[in-house]
C-alpha positions in Angstrom: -176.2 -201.6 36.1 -174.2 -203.4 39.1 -171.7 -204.2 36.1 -171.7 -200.3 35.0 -171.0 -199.2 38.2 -168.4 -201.6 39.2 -166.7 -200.7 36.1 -167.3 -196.6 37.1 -165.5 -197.4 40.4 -163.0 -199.1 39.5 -162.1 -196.8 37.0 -162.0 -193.6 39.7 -159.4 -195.5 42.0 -157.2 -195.9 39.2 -158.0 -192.4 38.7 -156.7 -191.6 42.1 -154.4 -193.9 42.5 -152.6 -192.5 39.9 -153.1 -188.9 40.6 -151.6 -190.1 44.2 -148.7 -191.3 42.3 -148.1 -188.2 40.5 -148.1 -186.4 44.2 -145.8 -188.5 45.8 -143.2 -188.2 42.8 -143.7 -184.3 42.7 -141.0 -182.1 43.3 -140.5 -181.3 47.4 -141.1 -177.9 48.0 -138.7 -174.8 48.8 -139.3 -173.6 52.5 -138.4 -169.8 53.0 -139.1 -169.2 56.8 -138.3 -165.4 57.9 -139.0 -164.1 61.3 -138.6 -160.8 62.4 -137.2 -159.8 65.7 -139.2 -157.6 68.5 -142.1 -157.1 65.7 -145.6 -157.2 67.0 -149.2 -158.3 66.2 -150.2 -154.8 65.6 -147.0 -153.6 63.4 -149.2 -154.2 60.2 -151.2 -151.9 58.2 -153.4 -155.1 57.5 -153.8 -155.6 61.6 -155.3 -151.5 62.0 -152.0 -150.0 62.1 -153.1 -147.0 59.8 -149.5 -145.0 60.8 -147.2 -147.7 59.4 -146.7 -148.7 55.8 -146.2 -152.7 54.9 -147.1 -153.7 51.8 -145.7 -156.4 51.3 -146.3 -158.5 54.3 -150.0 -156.9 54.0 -150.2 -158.6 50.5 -148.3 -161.9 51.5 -151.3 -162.0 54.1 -153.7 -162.1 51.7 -152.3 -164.7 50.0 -151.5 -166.8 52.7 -153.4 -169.0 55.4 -153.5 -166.6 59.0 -152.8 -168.1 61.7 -155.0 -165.8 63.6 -153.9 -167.0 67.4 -150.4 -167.8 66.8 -148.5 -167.9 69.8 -144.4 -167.6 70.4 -142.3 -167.4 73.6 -142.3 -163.1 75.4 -138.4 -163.5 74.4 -135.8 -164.1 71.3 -133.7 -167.3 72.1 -137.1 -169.8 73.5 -138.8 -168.6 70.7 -136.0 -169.6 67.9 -135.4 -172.6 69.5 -138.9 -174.1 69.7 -139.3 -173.0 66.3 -136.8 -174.7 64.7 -137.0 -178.2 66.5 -140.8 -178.7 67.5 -140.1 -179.3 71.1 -140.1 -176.7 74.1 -137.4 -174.8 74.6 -137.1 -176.1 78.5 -136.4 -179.4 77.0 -133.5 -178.0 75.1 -131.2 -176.1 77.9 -132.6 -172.9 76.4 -133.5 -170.3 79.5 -132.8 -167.1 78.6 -131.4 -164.9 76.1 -127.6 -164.7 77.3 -125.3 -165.9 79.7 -125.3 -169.5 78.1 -129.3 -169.6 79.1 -129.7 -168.8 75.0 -127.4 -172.4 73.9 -129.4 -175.5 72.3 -127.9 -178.5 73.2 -125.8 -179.9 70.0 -127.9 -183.3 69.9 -131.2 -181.8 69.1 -132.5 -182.4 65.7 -133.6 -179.0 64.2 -135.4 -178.7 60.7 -132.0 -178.0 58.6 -131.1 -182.0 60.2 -134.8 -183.2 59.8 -134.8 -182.1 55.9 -131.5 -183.1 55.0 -132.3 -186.9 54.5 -135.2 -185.6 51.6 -132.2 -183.7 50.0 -132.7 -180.8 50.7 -129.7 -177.6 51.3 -130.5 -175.6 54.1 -129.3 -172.2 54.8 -129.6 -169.6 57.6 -129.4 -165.9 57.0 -129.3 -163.4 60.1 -129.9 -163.4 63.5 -128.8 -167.3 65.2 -129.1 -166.9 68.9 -128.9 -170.2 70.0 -124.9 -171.0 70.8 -121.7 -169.5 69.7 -119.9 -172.1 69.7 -119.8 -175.0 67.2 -121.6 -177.9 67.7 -124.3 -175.7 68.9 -123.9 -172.7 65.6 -125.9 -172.6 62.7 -123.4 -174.8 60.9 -123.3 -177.4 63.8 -126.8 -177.6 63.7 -127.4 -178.3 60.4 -127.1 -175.7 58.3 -125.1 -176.1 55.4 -124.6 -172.1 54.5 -124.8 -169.6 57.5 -124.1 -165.5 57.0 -124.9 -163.6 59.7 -124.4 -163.4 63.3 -124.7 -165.8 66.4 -125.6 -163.6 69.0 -128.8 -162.0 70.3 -127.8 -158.7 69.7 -126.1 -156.8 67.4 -124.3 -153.3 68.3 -124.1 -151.5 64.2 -126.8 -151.9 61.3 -124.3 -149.8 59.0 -121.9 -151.8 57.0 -122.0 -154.1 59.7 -119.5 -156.8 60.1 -120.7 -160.3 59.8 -120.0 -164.0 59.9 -120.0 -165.9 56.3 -119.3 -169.6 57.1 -116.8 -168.9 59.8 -115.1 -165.7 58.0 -116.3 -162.2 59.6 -115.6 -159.5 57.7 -117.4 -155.5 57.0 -120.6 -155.9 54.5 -121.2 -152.8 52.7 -124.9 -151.6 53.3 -128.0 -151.6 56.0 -127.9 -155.1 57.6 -131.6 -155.9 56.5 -130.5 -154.8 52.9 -127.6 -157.3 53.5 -129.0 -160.2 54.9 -132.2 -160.5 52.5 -129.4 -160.2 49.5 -127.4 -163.0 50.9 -130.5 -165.2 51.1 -131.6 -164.2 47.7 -128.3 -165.5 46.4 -128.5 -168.9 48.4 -132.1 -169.2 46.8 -130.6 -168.6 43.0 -127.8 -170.7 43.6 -129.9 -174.1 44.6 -133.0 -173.6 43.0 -132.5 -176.6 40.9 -132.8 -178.6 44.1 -134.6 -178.4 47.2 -134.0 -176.0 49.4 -134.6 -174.3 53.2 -133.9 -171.2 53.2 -134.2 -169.4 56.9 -134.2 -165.6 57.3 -134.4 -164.7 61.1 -133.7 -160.9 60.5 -132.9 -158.7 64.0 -135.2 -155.7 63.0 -137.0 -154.6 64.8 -134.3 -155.1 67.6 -132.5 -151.9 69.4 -130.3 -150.2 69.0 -132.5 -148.3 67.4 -131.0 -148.0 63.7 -132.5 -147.0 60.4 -132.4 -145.5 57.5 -132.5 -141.8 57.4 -135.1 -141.5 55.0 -137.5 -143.7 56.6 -136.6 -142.2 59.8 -137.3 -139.0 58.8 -140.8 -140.4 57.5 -142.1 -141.4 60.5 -140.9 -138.3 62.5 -142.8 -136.0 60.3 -145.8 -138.4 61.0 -145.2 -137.1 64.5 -143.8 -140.2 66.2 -141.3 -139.9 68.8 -137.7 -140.7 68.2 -137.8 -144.9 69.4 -141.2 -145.6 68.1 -140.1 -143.5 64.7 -136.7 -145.8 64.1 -138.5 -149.1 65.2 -141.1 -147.9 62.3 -138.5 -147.2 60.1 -136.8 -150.6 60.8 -140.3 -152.6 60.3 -140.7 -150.4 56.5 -137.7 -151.6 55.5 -138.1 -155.3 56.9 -141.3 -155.0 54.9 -139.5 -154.0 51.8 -136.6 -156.5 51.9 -139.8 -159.7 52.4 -141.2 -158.0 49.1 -137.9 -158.4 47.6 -137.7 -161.9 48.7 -140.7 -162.9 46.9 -140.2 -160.9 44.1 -136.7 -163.2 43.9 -139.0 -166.4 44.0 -141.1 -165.0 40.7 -137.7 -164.0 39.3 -136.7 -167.5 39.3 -139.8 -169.6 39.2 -140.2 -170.8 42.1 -143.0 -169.1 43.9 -146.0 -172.1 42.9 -143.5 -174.7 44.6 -142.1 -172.7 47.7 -143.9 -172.3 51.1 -143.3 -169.4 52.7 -143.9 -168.7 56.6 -143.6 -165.3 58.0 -143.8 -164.9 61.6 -141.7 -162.8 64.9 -140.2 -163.8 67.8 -142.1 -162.1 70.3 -144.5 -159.1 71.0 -143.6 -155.4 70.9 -140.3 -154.0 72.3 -141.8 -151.1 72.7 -144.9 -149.4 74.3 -147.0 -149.2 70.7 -150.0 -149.8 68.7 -150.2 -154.1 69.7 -154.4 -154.2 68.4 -155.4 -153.3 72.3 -153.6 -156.6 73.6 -151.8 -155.9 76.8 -148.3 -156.5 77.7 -145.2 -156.5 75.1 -142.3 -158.3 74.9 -141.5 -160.3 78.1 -144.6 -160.5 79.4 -146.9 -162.8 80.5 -149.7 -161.6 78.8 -151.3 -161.7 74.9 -149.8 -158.7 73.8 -146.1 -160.7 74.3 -147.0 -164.0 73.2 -149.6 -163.7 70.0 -147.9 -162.7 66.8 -148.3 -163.1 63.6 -148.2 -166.1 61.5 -148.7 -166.3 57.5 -148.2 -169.5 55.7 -148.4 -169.2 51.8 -148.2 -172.3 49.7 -149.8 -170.8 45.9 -152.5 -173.6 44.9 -151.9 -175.4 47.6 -153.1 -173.7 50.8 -156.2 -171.5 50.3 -155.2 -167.6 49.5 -156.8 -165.7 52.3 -157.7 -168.4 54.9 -158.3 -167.7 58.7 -157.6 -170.8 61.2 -159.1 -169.4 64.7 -157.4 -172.2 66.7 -154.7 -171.8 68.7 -151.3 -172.6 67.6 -147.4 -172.2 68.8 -143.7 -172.3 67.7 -143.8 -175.9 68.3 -146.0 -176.9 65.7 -144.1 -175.0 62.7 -141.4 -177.6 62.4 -144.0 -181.0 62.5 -146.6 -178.7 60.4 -143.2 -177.9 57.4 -142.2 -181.2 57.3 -145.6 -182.6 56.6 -146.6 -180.8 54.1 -143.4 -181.1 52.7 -143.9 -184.8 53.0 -140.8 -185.4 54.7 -140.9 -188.1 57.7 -140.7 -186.3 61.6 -137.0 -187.3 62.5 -137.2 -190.1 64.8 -135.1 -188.8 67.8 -136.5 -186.8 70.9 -140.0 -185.9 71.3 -142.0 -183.6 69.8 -144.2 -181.1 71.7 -146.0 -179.7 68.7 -148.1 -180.7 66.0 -148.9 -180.5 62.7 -151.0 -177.8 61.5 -151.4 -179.2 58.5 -155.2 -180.3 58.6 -156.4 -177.0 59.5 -154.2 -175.4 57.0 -155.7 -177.2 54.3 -159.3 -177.3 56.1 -159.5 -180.9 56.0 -160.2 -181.6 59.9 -163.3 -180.9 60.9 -162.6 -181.8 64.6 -159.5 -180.3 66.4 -158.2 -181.8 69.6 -158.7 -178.9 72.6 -155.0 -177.7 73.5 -153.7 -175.8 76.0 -150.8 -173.7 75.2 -147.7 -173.3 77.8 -144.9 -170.5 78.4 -142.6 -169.5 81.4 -141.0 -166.5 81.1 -139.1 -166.6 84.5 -135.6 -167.5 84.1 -133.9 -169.0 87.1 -135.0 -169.6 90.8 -133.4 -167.3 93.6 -131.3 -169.9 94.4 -129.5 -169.3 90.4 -129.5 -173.2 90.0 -133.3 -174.3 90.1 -135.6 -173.4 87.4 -138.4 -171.3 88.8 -141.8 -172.4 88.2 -143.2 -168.5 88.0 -143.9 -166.3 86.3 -145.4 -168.7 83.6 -148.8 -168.8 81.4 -151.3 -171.6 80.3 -153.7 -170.5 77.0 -156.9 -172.5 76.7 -158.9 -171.4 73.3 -160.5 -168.9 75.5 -159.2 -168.2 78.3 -155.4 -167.5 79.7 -154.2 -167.8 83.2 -151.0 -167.1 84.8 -149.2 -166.7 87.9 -146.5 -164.1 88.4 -145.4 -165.0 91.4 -147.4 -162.4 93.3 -151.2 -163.3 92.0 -153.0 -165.7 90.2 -154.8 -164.3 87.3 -157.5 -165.7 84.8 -159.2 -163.8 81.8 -161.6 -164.3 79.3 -160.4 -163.5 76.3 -163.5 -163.7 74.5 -165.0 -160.9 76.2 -161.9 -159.5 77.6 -158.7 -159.7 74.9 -157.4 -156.4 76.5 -156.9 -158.7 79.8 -158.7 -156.5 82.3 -160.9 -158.0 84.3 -159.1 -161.1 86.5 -161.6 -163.8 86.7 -159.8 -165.9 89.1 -161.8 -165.7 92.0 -165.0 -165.9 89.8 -164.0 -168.8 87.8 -162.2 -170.7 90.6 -163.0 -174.2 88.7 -161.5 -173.1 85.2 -158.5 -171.6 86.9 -157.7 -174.2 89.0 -158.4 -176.7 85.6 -155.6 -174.1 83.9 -153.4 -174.2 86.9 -153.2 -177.9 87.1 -152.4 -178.5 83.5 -149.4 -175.8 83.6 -148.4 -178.1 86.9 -148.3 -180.9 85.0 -146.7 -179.2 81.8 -143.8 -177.9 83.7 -142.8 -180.9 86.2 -142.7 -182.9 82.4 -140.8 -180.1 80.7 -138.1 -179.9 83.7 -137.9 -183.6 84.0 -135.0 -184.1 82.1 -133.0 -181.3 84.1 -134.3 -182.7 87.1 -135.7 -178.9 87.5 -132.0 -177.5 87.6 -130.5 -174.8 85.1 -128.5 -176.3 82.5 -125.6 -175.0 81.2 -123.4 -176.6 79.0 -119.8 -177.1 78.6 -118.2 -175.5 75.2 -116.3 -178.1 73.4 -113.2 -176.4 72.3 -111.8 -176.8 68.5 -109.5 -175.7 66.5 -110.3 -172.1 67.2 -113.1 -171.2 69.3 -113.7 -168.0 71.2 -114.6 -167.7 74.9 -117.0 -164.8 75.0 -117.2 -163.0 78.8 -121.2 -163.5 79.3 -120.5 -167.2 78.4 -118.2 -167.2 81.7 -119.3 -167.7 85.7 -117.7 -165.3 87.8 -115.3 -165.5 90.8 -114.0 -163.2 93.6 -115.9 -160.1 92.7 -115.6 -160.4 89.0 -118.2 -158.2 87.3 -119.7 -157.4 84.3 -119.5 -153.9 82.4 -123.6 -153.9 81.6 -126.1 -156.9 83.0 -123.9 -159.8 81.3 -125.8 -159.6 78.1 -124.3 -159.8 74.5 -121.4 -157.5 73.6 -121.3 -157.0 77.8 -117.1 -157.5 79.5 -115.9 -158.5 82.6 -114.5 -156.4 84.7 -112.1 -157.2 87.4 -112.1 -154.7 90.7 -109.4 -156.4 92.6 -106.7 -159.4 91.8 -108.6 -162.5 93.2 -111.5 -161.6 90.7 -111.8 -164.4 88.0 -113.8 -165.6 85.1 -114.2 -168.8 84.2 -115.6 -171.0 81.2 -116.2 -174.8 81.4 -114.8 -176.7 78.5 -115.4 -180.1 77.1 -111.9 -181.1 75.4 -112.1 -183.4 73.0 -108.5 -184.0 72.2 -105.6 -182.9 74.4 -103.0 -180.2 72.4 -101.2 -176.6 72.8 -103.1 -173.8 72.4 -102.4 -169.8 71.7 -104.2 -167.8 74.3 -105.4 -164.1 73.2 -107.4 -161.9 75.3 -109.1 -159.1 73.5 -108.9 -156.3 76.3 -108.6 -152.9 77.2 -106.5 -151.0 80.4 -106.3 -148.1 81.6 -103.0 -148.0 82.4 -99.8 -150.1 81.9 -98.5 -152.9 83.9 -100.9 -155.1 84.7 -101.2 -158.4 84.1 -103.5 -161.1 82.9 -102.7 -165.0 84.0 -104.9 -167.8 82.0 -105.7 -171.1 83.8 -106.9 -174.3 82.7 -105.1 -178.1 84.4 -102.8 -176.6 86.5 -100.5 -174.8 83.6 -100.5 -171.2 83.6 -100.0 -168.5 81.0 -98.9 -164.9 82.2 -98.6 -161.7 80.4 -97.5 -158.0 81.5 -99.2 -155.3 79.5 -96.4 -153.0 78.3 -99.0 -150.4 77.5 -102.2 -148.8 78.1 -105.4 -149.5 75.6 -108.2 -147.3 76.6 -109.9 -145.8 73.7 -113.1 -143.9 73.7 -116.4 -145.6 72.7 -116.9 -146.2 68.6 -119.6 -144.0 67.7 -122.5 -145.5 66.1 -125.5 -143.9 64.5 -128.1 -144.5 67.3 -131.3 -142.6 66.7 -132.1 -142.7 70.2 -129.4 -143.2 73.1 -128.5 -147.0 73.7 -129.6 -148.5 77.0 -127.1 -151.3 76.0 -123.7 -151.1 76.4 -121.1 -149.1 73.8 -118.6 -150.3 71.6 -115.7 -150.4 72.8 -112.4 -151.5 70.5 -110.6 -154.5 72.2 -107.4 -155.0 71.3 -105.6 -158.3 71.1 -103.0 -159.6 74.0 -101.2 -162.5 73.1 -101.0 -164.7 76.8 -99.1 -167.4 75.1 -99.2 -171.0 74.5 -101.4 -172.9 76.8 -101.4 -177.3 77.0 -104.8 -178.1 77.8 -105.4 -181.5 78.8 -108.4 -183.7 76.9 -111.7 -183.7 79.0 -114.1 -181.7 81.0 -112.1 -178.6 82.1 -112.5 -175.1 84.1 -110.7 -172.5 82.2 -109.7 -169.4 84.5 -109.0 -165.9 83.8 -108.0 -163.4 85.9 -106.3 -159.9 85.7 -105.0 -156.9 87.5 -107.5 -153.9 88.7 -107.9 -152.2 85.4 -108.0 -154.4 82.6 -111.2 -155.9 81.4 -112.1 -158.6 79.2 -114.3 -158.8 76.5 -113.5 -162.3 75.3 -110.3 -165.0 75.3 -109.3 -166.8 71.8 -108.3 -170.0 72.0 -106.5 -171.6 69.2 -105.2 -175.0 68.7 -101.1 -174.6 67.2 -100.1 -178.3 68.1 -102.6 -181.6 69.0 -100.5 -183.7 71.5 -100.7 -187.1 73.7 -101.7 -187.4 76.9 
């Protein structure tokens, strides 16, 4: 009998040995990651939305693994950032949403860079938002195809004008159309070998654009004009992730591609957000949980609910390990792999406590400040916004009504002492001090105005977000860029401008040499219209023209790269081209 049994067992480990073999010589599988922009938890029908139509993502939910309490940062850039590289976007220079705030630093290792040793292509569709200029782009971090835009916001949705690998010309069509068609050909054109495929569209994102018949659809439904286009714009989101998946069948790859679909942030407007409070920015649920749906056909089980709490941070340790693709062994990782859970395999779950800061800069401009910010227990979330401490119980409470904090003083204080700790470890690096980094300059490489610090009463036309100019009230104003200069050479200047009348001038800055040009004309034109269903609270097109300054020697190293100009003029950004390297 012993012998029978020994025989028995020794027969089912070569069984499993060799079924282990097989796994670890299948085929990696495809990774399609798409993220929406400014889309909430409650913007499905499958969440109680009855007043909006997704059927797609509604059906991708029910074959997928929910992450039911999936949590991103209350803006755009943290959110993307995090997302791609595991690791807290404090860690990573990444602030805010403009101004410089939104740039990674070049040396962290994103998932395009973790998955290229496994051979894998990786390509980036859409919406970038974490550096304009190369090595911090798409393409400088790792992506080996990138068609799009780099910015956080995007100013026409019509036959819009985007990037393709460094060439931006007009794309015929709604940007949603366009984007989901560009990925759909990167997917037919590698699907012989591995590939990660990352669609960060901008809908739901103002301005509020969108195709007339959808608009029209949700203003007979009775919505008002905003809530109506940003319905319009999630309908058709919907219908380009069918399309996407429908691609996947098409070629044969849906059984060995894992698809994530998730959003950058809550609501960007007040709207049906399943009774959470708060929206987009905000502290609260309502910004922060989104959703999250992870299908991987006869791999992860079709219709699965994991109740623990998760976070951006984990989707880059959870892909790679289930692709079976080593975690790159650079900087640390804040996140962990969902992976068990996903495939129900842990019964036991280490208790987290999930962190996010959505103040941007002390009052000082240089310190990081330490409020408003939000810890997330698996029941509870407290956070401080600098006027009050506040604790709820989301178990009882997930509208966030009823502050606990003076009723619960020991689990608030618990909460408040592990976002303490969080932070001082998050800031460490940046010894608590905003981070801004130099912009290397190449070949070519343009000088946005937002990217720029301003001097002598230089302002900006808008809040100094994207698409914002400078604007220069009286001759001592200035903006000015830091460089990092790799190599020393002569360089054509070009400011793309406008002026309201002629004869002023414009003087470029940068060791000591100057540039000066006199405009011989006026360039004031009138806004571009743009088909805005509902009037813009950003700032308008404008159509800058391009002033030659001249040519410029700029001297290798870290340098400060000063613009000014006449009363009149404004700025919306300076090109600066390499014609000549030279010595030193």
């Amino acid at each position: 009998m012993k012998t029978t049994r020994a025989i028995l067992i020794a027969l089912l480990l070569a069984s499993l040995d060799s079924l282990h073999a097989a796994d670890s010589s299948a085929p990696k599988p495809n990774l399609l990651l798409i993220l929406a922009d400014d889309m909430g938890w409650g913007d499905l029908r499958c969440h109680g939305n009855e007043r909006i139509d997704t059927p797609s993502l509604d059906r991708l939910r029910s074959q997928s693994v929910e992450l039911e309490h999936f949590h991103v940062s209350p803006v755009c850039s943290p959110t993307r950032a995090s997302l791609l590289t595991g690791r807290h976007h404090f860690r990573l220079g990444v602030l805010n949403t403009t101004s410089g705030l939104e740039v990674m630093h070049g040396d962290e290792v994103t998932l395009a860079e973790a998955l290229k040793p496994a051979g894998y292509v990786s390509g980036c569709f859409g919406k970038w938002h974490n550096g304009a200029n190369h090595p911090t782009t798409a393409r400088g971090q790792g992506f080996d195809e990138f068609f799009g835009f780099n910015g956080g916001y995007f100013s026409n949705y019509f036959d819009p004008e985007l990037e393709h690998d460094g060439v931006t010309k007009m794309r015929k069509g709604f940007i949603t159309d366009v984007l989901a068609d560009a990925a759909m050909r990167f997917m037919e054109k590698h699907r012989s070998q591995p590939f990660f495929c990352y669609v960060p569209f901008n809908a739901c994102h103002s301005p509020m654009q969108a195709p007339d018949d959808l608009f029209a659809k949700y203003t007979k439904a009775g919505f008002e004009p905003k809530t109506a286009a940003v319905y319009a714009m999630i309908e058709n989101l919907d219908s380009n992730v069918g399309r996407l998946l429908a691609k996947l069948d098409k070629l044969g790859l849906a059984e060995n591609t894992l698809v994530l679909f998730s959003t950058d942030n809550g609501p960007n407007t007040p709207r049906f957000n399943g009774g959470m409070r708060g929206g987009k920015g905000s502290l609260f649920e309502g910004g922060q949980r989104v959703p999250c749906f992870i299908r991987w056909p006869g791999k992860l089980e079709a219709g699965k609910r994991v109740p623990q709490i998760a976070q951006h941070i984990d989707v880059l340790p959870t892909l790679l390990d289930l692709a079976g693709v080593p975690l790159p062994q650079t900087k640390p990782l804040d996140g962990l792999s969902l992976a068990p859970l996903l495939r129900g395999e842990s019964a036991e779950w280490p208790e987290r406590v999930l962190f996010e800061v959505t103040g941007r800069g002390g009052k000082d401009g240089a310190s990081i400040a330490r409020y408003p910010g939000t810890a997330r227990s698996e029941t509870h979330r407290w956070s401080h916004d600098n006027k009050q401490e506040m604790l709820f119980d989301l178990r009882s409470d997930p509208g966030e009504k009823n502050n606990l904090a003076a009723q619960e003083p020991e689990i608030a204080a618990r909460l408040s002492e592990a976002y303490d700790a969080w932070f001082a470890k998050a800031t460490a690096a940046t010894q608590g001090q905003v981070q801004r980094f130099p912009i290397t300059l190449g070949e070519g490489t343009e000088l946005l105005a937002p990217y720029a610090t301003l001097e002598g009463g230089a302002k900006f036309f808008g809040m100094g977000w994207d698409n914002d100019w400078a604007v220069f009230p009286t001759d001592s104003a200035a903006v000015v860029w830091h460089l990092e200069v790799p190599e020393p050479g002569d360089y054509e200047v070009t400011a793309l401008h406008t002026a309201s009348e002629p004869g002023g001038k414009i003087h470029a800055i940068v060791g000591g040499r100057t540039v000066e040009t006199t405009l011989a004309a006026a360039h004031d034109p009138p806004p571009i219209p743009r088909p805005d269903l509902v009037t813009r609270w950003e700032v308008p097109d404008k159509a800058f023209a391009p002033l030659p300054l001249g040519i410029l020697p700029v001297p290798a190293g870290t340098q400060a790269f000063k613009v000014t100009a006449s009363p009149g003029i404004e700025i919306q950004s300076v090109r600066v081209k390499r014609v000549k390297k030279t010595g030193q």
